[in-house]
C-alpha positions in Angstrom: 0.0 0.0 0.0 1.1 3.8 -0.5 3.0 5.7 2.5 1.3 8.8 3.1 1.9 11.4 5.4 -0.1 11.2 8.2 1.0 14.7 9.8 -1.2 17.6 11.4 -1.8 19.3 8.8 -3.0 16.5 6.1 -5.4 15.3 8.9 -6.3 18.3 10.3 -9.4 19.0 7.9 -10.8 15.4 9.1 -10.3 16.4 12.8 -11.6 20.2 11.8 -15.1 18.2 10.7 -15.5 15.5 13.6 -14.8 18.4 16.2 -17.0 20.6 14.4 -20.0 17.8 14.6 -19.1 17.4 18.2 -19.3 20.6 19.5 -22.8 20.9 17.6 -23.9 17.8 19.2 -23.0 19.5 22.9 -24.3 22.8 21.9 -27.6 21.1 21.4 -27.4 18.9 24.4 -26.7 22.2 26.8 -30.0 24.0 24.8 -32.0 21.1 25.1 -30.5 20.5 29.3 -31.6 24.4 29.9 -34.6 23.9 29.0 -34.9 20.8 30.6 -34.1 22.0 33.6 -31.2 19.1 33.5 -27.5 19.2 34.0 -25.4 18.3 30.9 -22.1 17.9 33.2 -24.1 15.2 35.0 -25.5 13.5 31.8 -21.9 12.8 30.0 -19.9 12.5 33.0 -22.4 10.7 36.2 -24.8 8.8 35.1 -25.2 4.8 33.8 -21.6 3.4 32.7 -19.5 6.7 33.7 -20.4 6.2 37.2 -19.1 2.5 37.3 -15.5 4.0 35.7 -15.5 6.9 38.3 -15.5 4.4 41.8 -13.1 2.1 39.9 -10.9 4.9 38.8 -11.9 6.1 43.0 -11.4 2.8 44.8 -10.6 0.0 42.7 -12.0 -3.2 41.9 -14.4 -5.1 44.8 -17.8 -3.0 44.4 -21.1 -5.2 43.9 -24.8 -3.9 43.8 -27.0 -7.5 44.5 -30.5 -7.1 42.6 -33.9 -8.1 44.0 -33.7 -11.3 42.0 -30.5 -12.6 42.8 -28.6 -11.0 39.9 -25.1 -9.5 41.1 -23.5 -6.9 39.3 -19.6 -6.7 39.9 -17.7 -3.6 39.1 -15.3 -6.3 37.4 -17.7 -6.3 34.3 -15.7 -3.0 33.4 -12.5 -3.1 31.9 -9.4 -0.9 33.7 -7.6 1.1 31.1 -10.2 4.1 31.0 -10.3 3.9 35.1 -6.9 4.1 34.8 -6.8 7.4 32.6 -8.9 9.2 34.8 -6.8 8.3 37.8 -3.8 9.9 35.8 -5.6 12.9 34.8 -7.2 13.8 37.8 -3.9 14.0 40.1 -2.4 16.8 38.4 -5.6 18.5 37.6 -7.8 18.3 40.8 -10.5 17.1 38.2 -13.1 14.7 39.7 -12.8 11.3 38.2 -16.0 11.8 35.6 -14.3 15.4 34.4 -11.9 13.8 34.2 -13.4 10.9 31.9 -14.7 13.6 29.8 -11.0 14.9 29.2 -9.7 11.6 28.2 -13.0 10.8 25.9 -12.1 14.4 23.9 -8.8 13.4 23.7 -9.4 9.7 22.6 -12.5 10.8 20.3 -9.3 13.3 18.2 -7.2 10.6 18.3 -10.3 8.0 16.8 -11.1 10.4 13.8 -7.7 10.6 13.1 -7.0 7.2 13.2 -10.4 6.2 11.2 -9.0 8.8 8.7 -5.8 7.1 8.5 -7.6 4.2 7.7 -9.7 5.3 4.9 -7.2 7.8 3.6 -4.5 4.8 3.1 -7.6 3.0 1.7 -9.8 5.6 -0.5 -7.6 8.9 -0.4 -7.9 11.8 2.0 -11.5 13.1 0.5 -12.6 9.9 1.8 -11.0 9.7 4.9 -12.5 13.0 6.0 -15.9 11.8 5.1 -15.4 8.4 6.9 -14.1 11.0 10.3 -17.1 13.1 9.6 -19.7 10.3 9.3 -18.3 8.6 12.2 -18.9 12.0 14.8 -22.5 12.2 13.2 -24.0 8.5 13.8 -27.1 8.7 15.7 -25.6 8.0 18.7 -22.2 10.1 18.5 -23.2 11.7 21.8 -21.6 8.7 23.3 -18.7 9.7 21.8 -18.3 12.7 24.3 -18.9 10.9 27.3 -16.8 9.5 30.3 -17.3 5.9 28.6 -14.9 3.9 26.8 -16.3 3.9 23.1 -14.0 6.6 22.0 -10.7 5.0 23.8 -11.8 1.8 22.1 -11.9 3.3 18.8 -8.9 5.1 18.7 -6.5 2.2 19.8 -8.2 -0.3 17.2 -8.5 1.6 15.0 -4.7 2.7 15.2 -3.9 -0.9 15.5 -5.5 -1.4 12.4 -3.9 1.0 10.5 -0.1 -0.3 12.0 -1.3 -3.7 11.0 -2.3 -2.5 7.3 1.1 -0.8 6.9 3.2 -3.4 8.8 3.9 -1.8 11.7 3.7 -4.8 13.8 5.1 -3.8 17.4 3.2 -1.0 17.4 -0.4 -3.0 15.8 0.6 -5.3 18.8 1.0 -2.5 21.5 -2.4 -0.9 20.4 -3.8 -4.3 20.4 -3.0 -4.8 23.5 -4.9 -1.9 25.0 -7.6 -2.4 23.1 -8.2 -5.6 25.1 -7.3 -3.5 28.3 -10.7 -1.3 27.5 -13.3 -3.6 26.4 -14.0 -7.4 25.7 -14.5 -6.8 22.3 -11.0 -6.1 22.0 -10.6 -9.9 21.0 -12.2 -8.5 17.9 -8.5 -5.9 17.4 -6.3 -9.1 18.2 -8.0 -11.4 15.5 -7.3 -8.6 12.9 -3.8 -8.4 13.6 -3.2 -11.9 13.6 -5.4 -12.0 10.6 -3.3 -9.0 8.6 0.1 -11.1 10.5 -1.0 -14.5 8.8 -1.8 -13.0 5.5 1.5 -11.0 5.5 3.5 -14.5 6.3 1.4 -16.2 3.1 2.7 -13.0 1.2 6.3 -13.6 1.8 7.1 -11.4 4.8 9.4 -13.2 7.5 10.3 -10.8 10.8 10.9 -10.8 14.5 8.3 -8.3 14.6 5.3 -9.6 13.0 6.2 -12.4 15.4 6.7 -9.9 18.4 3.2 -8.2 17.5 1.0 -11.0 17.0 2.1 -12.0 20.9 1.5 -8.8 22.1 -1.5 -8.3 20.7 -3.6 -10.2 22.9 -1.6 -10.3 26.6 -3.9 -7.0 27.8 -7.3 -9.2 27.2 -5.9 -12.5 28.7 -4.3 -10.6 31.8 -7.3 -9.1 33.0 -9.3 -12.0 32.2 -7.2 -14.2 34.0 -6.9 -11.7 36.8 -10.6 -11.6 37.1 -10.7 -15.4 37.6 -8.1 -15.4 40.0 -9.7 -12.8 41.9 -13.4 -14.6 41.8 -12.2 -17.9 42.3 -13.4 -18.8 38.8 -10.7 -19.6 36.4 -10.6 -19.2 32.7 -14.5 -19.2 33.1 -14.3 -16.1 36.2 -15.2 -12.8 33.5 -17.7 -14.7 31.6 -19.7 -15.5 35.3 -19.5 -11.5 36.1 -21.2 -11.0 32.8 -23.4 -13.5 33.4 -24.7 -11.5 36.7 -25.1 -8.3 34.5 -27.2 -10.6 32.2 -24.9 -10.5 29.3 -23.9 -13.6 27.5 -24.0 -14.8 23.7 -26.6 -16.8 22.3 -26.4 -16.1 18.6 -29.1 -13.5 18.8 -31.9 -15.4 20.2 -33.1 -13.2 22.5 -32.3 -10.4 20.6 -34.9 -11.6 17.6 -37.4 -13.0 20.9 -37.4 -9.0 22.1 -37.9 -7.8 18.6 -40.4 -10.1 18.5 -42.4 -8.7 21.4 -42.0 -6.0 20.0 -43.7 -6.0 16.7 -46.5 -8.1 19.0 -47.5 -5.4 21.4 -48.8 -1.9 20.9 -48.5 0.5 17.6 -45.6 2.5 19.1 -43.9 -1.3 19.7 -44.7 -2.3 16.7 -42.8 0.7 15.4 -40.1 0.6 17.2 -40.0 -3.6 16.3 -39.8 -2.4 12.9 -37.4 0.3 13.2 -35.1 -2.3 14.9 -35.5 -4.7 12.1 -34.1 -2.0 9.5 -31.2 -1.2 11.4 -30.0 -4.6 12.1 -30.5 -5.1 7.6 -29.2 -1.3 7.5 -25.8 -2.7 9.4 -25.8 -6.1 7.4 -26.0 -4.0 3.8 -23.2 -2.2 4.9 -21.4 -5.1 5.6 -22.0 -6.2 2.8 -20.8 -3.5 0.7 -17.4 -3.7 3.0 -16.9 -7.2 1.4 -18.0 -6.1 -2.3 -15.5 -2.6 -1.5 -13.0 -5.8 -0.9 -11.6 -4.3 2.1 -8.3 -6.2 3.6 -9.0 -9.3 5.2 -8.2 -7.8 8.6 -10.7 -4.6 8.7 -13.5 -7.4 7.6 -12.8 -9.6 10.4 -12.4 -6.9 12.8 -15.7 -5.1 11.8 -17.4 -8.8 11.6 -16.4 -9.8 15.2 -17.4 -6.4 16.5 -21.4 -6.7 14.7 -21.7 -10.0 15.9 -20.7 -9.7 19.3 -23.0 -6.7 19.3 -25.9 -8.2 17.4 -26.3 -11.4 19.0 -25.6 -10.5 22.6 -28.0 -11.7 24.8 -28.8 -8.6 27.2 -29.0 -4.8 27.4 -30.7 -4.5 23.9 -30.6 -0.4 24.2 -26.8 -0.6 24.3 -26.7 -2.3 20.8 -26.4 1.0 18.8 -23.4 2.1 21.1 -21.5 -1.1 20.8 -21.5 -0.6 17.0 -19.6 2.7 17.2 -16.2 0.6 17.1 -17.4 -0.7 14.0 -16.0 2.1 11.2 -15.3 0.0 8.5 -18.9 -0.3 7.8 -18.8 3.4 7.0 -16.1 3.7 4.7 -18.9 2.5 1.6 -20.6 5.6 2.3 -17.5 7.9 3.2 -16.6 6.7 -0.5 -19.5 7.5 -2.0 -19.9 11.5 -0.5 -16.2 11.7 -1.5 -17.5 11.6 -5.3 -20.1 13.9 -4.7 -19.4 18.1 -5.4 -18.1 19.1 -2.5 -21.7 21.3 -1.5 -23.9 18.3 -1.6 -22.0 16.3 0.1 -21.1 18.8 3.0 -24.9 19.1 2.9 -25.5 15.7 3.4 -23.1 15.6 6.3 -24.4 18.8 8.0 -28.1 17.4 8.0 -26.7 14.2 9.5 -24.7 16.1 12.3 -28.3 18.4 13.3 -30.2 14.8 13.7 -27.5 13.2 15.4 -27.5 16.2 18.0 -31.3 16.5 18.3 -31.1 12.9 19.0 -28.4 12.6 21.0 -30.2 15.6 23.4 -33.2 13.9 23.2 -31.9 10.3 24.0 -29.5 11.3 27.2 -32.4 13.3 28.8 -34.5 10.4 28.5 -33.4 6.7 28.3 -29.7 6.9 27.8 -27.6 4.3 26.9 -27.3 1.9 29.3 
């Protein structure tokens, strides 16, 4: 594949457009909280997952809340690298742990677009790769991208992984790798792409210490906190998968995904309508899938992005969290980043600007009500 330079300046109009979309999607949020008598602080930074982060990041691993039915939910669920991050950038800064969640998901969410556009850029060329940065910040859900969760920090290390293992940079695809399975379970998803990129690199020819090196990196971050966690509980190589199991989350192919849809479409008009909406997302994600494979993306961005829609798809609990656990999943917008790449320069900005004005209406609308949980 080409070298290109990946400075500043030739990314800086794809980090000019994601920041732009951002700062629209908060502008809205703090309009809609005023009037709302709500507190947008408290909405990106204290409430669902960011709390969880903020007492690890506060007092470690060991916190429990037992439900009514039995159900325990462990504070061991959450992976430690964005805990971590807050730790480190509220010492210097007197921050509180969620400010200072908010600090690192700004920081991570620049350092995602810019990764996603070195993705599409080495890919499609830098018209695309601004458009891929720029349709990333305006998904529906792109508020969570500003939040004290971990979706941005996820992105940006895969998706920098994916890039160093599309160029051959395999210490550093490793490294990346590595923390990517330090922030969230689907990180197993980042260490079958660079072992996937690794193997077809060997088939091609290439022979190194460091393609070696990388592919054993790449997945110690995962397999020590897993293994921690099943030291700590007593459970073995099975310990994580039983402190999911109290949240409710497991993986059963999508059956009780398709039973809740099902439900759904069986209850009232406004279920039925939602039942239907859901059934045209999950074909909207497929067809873009689809269109990854015809755009014959490598091998390793199509097992990446296939590992992170299944494990999001056919999970068996929280189904209002599905749209959030897609975010990882930017190869599926590279078809369309292609596509408004071709377009005059007008439309397509249009395109994009009416995207970013529903995503922040929505993303207003959605954390003053149900949030993602």
């Amino acid at each position: 594949m080409p070298v290109k330079d990946l400075g500043f300046r030739r990314a800086a109009p794809a980090l000019a457009v994601f920041a732009a979309v951002r700062l629209l999607g908060l502008a809205v949020l703090a309009l809609w909280c005023a009037a709302a008598g709500s507190s947008p602080h408290t909405l990106l930074s204290a409430r669902w997952d960011s709390l969880w982060y903020a007492r690890i990041a506060a007092e470690g691993y060991g916190y429990e809340v037992l439900l009514p039915g039995g159900d325990v939910h462990s504070n061991l669920a959450f992976f430690p690298l964005l805990p971590w991050l807050e730790r480190l950038v509220a010492a210097p800064t007197g921050l509180s742990f969620g400010s200072a969640g908010l600090v690192v998901s700004a920081a991570a969410g620049l350092a995602a677009a810019w990764g996603i556009f070195a993705v599409a850029d080495l890919l499609h060329g830098r018209r695309a790769g601004i458009f891929a940065a720029g349709v990333w910040a305006a998904l529906p859900v792109g508020i969570v991208q500003s939040m004290a969760y971990s979706e941005s920090l996820f992105t940006a290390l895969a998706a920098w992984a994916l890039y160093g293992a599309l160029r051959g940079r395999w210490l550093t695809a490793g490294l990346l790798a590595a923390g990517a399975g330090l922030t969230r379970p689907v990180g197993a998803a980042v260490v079958a792409a660079v072992w996937v990129a690794a193997a077809w690199a060997w088939r091609g020819g290439e022979r190194s210490w460091r393609m070696a090196a990388g592919a054993v990196l790449a997945p110690l971050g995962a397999a020590a906190y897993v293994l921690w966690v099943g030291a700590r509980t007593g459970g073995g190589l099975l310990g994580y998968l039983d402190v999911q199991g109290g949240w409710g989350n497991g993986f059963d192919g999508g059956w009780a995904f398709a039973r809740f849809v099902g439900a759904k479409l069986a209850s009232s008009p406004a279920g039925a309508a939602a039942g239907t909406g859901l059934i045209a997302g999950v074909a909207l994600v497929l067809w873009l899938y689809g269109l990854c494979v015809r755009q014959r993306q490598p091998a390793a961005l199509l097992v990446y992005c296939g590992i992170v829609v299944a494990l999001a798809l056919c999970a068996s609990g929280y189904f209002g969290s599905k749209p959030r656990l897609l975010l990882p999943a930017f190869p599926l917008l590279l078809p369309p980043a292609v596509a408004l790449a071709g377009w005059r320069t007008g439309r397509a900005a249009a395109v994009l600007g009416a995207l970013a004005l529903a995503s922040a209406v929505y993303g207003a609308f959605w954390l003053n009500g149900s949030g993602p949980p």
